[in-house]
C-alpha positions in Angstrom: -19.3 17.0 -27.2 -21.1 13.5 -27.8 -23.0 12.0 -25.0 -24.8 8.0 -24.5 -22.9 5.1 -25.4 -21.0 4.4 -27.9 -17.1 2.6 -28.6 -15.5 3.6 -25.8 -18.4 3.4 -23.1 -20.7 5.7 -21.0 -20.2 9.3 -21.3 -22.6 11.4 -19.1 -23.9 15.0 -20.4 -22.4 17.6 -18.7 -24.1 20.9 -17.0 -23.8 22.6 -20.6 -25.0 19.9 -22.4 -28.4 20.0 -20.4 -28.7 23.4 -20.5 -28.9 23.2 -24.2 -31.2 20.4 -24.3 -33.5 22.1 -22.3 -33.4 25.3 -24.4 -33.6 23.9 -27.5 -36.9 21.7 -26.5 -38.7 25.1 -24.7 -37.7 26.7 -28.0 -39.0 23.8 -30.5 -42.3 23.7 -28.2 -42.7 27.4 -28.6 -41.9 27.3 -32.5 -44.3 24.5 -33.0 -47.4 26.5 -31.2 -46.5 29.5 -33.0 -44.6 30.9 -30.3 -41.7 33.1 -30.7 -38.4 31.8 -29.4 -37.4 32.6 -25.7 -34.7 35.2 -25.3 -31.7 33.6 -23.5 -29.9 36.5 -21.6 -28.3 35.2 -18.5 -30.5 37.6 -16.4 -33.4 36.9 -17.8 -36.1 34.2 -14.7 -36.2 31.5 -17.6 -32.6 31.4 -18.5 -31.6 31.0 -14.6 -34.2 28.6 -14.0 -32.8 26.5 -17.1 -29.3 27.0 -15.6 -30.0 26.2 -12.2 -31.4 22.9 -13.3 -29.0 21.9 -15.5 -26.8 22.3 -12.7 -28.4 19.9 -10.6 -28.5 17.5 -13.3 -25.1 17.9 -13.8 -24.2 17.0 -10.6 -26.1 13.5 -10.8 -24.7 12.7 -14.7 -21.6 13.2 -12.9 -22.5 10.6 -10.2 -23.6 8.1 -12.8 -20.1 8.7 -14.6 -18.4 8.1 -11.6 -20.5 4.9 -10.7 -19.9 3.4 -14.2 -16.3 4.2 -14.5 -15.5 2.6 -11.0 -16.0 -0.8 -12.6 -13.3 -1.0 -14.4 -10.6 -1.5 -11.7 -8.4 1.1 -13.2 -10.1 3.9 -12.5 -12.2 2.2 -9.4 -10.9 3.6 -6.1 -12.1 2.8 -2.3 -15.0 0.7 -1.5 -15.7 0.5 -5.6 -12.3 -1.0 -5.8 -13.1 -3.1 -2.6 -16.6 -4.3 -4.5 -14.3 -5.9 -7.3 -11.7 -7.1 -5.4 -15.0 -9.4 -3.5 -16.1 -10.2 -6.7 -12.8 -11.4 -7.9 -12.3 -13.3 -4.6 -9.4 -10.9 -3.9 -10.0 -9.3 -0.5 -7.8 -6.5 0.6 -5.0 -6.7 2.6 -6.1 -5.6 6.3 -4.4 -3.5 8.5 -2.2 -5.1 10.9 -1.0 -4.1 14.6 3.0 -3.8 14.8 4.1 -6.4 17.3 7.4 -6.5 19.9 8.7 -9.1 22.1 9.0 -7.9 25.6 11.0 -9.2 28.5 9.0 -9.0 32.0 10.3 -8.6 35.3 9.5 -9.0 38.6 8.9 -11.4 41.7 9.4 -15.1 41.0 5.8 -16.3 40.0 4.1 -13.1 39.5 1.4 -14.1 37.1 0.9 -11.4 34.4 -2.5 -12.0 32.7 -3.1 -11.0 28.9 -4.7 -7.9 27.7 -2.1 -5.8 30.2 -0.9 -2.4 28.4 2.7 -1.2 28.1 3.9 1.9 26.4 6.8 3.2 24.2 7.9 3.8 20.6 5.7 5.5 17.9 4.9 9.2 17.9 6.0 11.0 20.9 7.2 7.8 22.3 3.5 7.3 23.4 2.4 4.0 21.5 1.0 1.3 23.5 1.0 -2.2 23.4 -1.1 -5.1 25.3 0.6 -8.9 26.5 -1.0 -11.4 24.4 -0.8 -14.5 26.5 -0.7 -15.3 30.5 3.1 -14.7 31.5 4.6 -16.5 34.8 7.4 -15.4 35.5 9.8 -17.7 36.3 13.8 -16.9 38.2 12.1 -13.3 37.9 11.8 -12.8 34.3 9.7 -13.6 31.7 9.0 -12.9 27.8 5.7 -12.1 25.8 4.7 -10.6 22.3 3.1 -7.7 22.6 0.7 -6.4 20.3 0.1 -2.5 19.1 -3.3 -0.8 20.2 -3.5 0.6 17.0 -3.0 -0.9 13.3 -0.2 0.5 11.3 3.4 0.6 11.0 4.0 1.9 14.6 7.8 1.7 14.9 9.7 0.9 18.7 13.2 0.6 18.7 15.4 -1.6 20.9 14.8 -0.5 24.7 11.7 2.1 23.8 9.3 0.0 24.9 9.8 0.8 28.7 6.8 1.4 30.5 4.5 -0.2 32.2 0.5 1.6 32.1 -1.4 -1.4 33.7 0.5 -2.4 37.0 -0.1 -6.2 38.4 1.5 -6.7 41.7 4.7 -8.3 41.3 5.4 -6.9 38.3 8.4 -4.3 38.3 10.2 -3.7 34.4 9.6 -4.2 30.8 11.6 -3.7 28.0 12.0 -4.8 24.5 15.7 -5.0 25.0 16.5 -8.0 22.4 15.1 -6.5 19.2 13.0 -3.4 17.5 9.1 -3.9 16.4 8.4 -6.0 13.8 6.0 -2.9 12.1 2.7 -3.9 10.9 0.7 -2.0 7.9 -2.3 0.5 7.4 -5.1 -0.4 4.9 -3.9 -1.4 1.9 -3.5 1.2 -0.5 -5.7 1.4 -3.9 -2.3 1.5 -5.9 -1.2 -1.9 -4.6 -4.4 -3.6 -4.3 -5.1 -2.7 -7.8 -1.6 -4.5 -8.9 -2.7 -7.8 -6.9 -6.2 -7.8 -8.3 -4.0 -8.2 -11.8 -1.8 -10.5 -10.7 -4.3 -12.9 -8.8 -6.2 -13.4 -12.1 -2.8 -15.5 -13.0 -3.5 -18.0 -9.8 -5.7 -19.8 -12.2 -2.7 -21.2 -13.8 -0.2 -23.3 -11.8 3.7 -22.9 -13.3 3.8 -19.9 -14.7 6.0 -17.2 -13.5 2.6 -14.9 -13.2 0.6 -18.1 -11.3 3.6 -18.2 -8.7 4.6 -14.6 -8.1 1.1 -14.0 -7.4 0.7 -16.8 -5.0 3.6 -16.1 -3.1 2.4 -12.2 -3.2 -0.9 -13.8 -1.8 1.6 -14.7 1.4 0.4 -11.7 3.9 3.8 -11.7 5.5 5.1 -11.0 1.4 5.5 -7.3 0.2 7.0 -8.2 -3.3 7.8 -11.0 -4.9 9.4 -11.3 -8.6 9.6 -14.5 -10.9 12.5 -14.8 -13.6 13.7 -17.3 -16.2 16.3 -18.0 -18.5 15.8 -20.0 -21.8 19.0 -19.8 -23.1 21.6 -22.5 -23.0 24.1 -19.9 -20.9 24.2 -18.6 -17.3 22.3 -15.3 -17.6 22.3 -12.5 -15.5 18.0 -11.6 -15.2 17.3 -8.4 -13.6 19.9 -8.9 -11.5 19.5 -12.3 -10.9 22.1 -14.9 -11.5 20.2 -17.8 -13.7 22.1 -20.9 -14.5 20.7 -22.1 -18.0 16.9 -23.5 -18.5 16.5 -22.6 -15.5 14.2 -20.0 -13.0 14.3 -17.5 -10.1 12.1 -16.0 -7.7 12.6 -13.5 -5.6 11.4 -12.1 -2.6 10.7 -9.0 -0.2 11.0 -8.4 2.9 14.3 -10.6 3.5 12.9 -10.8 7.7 10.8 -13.9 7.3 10.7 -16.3 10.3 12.2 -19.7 10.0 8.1 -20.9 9.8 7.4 -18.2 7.3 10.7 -19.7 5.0 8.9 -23.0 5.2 5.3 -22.3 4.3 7.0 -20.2 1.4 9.3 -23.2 0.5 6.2 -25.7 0.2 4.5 -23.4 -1.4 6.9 -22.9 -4.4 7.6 -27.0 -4.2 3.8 -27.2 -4.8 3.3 -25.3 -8.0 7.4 -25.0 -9.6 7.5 -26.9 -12.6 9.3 -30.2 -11.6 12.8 -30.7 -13.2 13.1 -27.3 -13.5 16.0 -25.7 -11.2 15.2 -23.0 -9.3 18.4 -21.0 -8.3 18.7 -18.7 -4.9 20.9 -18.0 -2.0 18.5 -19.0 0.3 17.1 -22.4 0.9 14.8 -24.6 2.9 14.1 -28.3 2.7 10.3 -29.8 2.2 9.4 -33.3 2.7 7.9 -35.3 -0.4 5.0 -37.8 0.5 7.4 -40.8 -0.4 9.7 -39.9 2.7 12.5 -37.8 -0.1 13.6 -33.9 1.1 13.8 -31.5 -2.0 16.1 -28.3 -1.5 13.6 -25.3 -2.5 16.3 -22.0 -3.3 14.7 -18.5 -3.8 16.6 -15.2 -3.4 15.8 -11.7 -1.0 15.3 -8.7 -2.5 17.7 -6.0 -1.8 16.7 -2.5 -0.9 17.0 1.2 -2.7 17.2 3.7 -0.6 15.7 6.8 -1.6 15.7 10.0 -0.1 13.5 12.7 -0.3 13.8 16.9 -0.1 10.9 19.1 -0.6 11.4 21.9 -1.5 8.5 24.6 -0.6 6.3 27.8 -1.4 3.7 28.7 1.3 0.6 30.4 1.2 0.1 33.6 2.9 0.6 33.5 6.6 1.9 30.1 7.1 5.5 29.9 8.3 7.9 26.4 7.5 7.2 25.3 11.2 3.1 25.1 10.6 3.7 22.4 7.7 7.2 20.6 8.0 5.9 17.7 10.0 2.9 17.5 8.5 4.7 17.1 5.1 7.3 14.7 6.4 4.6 11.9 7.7 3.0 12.7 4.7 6.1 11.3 2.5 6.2 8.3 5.1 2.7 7.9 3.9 3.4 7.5 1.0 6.2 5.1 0.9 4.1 3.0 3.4 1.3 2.5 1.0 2.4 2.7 -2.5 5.8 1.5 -2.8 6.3 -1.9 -3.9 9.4 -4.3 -5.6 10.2 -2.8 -8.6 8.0 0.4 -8.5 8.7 3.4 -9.7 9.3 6.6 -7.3 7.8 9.9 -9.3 8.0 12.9 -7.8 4.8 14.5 -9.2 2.8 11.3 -7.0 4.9 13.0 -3.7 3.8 16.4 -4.7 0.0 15.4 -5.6 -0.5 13.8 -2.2 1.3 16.4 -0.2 -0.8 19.7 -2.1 -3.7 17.2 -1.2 -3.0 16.6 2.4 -1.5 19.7 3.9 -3.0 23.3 4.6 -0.8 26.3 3.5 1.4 24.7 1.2 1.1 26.6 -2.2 3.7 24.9 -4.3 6.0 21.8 -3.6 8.9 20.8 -5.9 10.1 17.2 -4.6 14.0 16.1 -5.5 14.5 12.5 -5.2 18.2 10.7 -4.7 18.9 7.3 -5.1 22.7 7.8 -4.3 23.3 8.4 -7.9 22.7 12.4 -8.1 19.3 14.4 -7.5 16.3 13.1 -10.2 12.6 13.8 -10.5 12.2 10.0 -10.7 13.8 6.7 -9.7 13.2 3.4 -10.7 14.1 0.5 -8.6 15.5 -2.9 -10.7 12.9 -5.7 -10.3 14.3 -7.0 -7.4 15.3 -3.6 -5.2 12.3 -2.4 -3.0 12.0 1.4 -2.0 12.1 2.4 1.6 12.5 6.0 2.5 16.0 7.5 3.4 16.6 10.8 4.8 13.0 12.8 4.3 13.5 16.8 4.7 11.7 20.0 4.0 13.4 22.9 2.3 14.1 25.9 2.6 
């Protein structure tokens, strides 16, 4: 095998291939002093010595491999992947907390300062969250957001959010008894950070549908977005999009935004959509121009696919169903929290890769995905259907 540089970049030398470099040079030295050539039995001092070096040597070409190929951002992973993304003035995503909105009660102008910890939802009902502004309460009640302790998509549904950990006087109930969590996000992953890497390069434009779907992906309250057209001089359907003629779409995921988050997102698409071009959508919001005139900006939602997930298990000696199940079901959640995206495809050999990475015991995994439209080792969303998890169970 060739080693150096050549056509298609930096291949290191492997253990073997120093091993022979060093033999053939002792040899040639030997030869040229009149020498005779070193026998190379494996149990001979020499030969280990040579073999024992080349396998420190290979351990450090491998390093340099690994630090050259992480440049190129599709094979770059963690902090190399972080390093271009700074250098492309594309930060990561950060994690964000999941937030509620609690209502307080209590005696009629009980103060109830910021920072104050309630608990409920998440794992073992045990998450907790802290007030985030000063609270009076006022006819006895009162309403704060609260924010998560930890980052990540901690979920609390309607009434879980029940406990108060940090006691004021005054201060009796809580409960998030109008709606569920808004969840927040872990880190995000090196599979979707990779993708808006791509697509940022595009900002440099302005009305292209590659310059706007990444600018409205660049929204952090955005999962997906998608950008269609239709040049024809007929109403078209466009990945499942209804497109009068000449005319454009975008499309966008999750369909939860606030009434603030519709705005920034409708002066956002005023700004850079190609004026006298009509943008169709079901949902609209109006933006000011600077001459005192309101333009009507349309986009659609995204709709969801529901996909749901069996494993299907062999086990390594010892270990029973009971020592893995859980750990393979948050390990499929995981997964769907960090990698899936509008449009992306769900294969079931990236399930059974993470989950042989991540839990102890399990020999073999076969993972049967369902869409609603029969068992399949893949499903692939349209471009305007987003993922989530469905049922999530562990066979036999």
């Amino acid at each position: 095998m060739s080693y150096g540089f050549d056509s298609t970049g930096y291949i290191a030398p492997r253990a073997a291939d120093f091993a022979a470099i060093m033999r053939d040079a002792i040899d040639a030295a030997l030869l040229s002093g009149g020498y005779a050539a070193v026998d190379w039995d494996s149990d001979l001092v020499l030969s280990i010595v040579v073999d024992v070096l080349a396998d420190r040597l290979g351990d450090v070409s491998e390093l340099t491999q690994s630090i050259h190929d992480a440049w190129s951002p599709n094979n770059a992973t963690g902090i190399h992947l972080h390093d271009i993304g700074a250098i492309r003035g594309v930060p990561a995503l950060a994690p964000v907390a999941s937030t509620a909105t609690v209502t307080l009660a209590g005696t009629t102008g009980t103060v109830i300062p910021s920072g104050k910890i309630v608990r409920g939802g998440g794992e073992d009902d045990t998450a907790q969250w802290e007030t985030t502004e000063n609270v009076t309460l006022v006819a006895g009640t009162g309403s704060v957001v609260v924010r998560c302790t930890e980052t990540g998509p901690t979920e609390a549904a309607v009434g879980e959010i029940d406990e108060i950990v940090t006691p004021v006087s005054g201060w009796t109930a809580v409960a998030n008894d109008v709606s569920a969590a808004t969840p927040g996000r872990d880190l995000e992953s090196d599979n979707a950070y990779r993708l808006r890497q791509a697509s940022s390069l595009a900002n440099r434009g302005s009305g292209t549908l590659a310059s706007i779907q990444a600018r409205v992906l660049a929204l952090d309250y955005v999962q997906g977005a998608f950008c269609a057209n239709n040049r024809t001089n007929v109403t078209a359907t466009v990945s499942g999009l209804s497109l009068q003629p000449h005319s454009g779409a975008v499309c966008v995921y999750p369909a939860t935004l606030t009434t603030a988050q519709e705005q920034e997102l409708a002066e956002l698409l005023y700004r850079h959509l190609d004026p006298g071009i009509y943008y169709n959508g079901t949902s609209t919001a109006t933006v000011a121009r600077t001459d005192g005139y309101e333009e009507t900006v349309r986009w659609y939602y995204a709709s969801t696919l529901t996909v749901n997930v069996d494993s299907t298990i062999v086990l390594e000696a010892g270990y029973v169903k009971a020592d893995v199940e859980q750990d393979i079901i948050d390990t499929v959640v995981a997964w769907f929290a960090g990698n899936a995206a509008l449009g992306s495809a769900i294969d079931d050999i990236d399930i059974e890769t993470a989950v042989i990475e991540a839990v102890a015991g399990v020999r073999r995994i076969t993972v049967t995905l369902d869409d609603g439209t029969g068992a399949a080792a893949f499903v692939e969303p349209t471009a305007v259907q987003f993922p989530i998890l469905g049922t999530n169970t562990v066979s036999p």
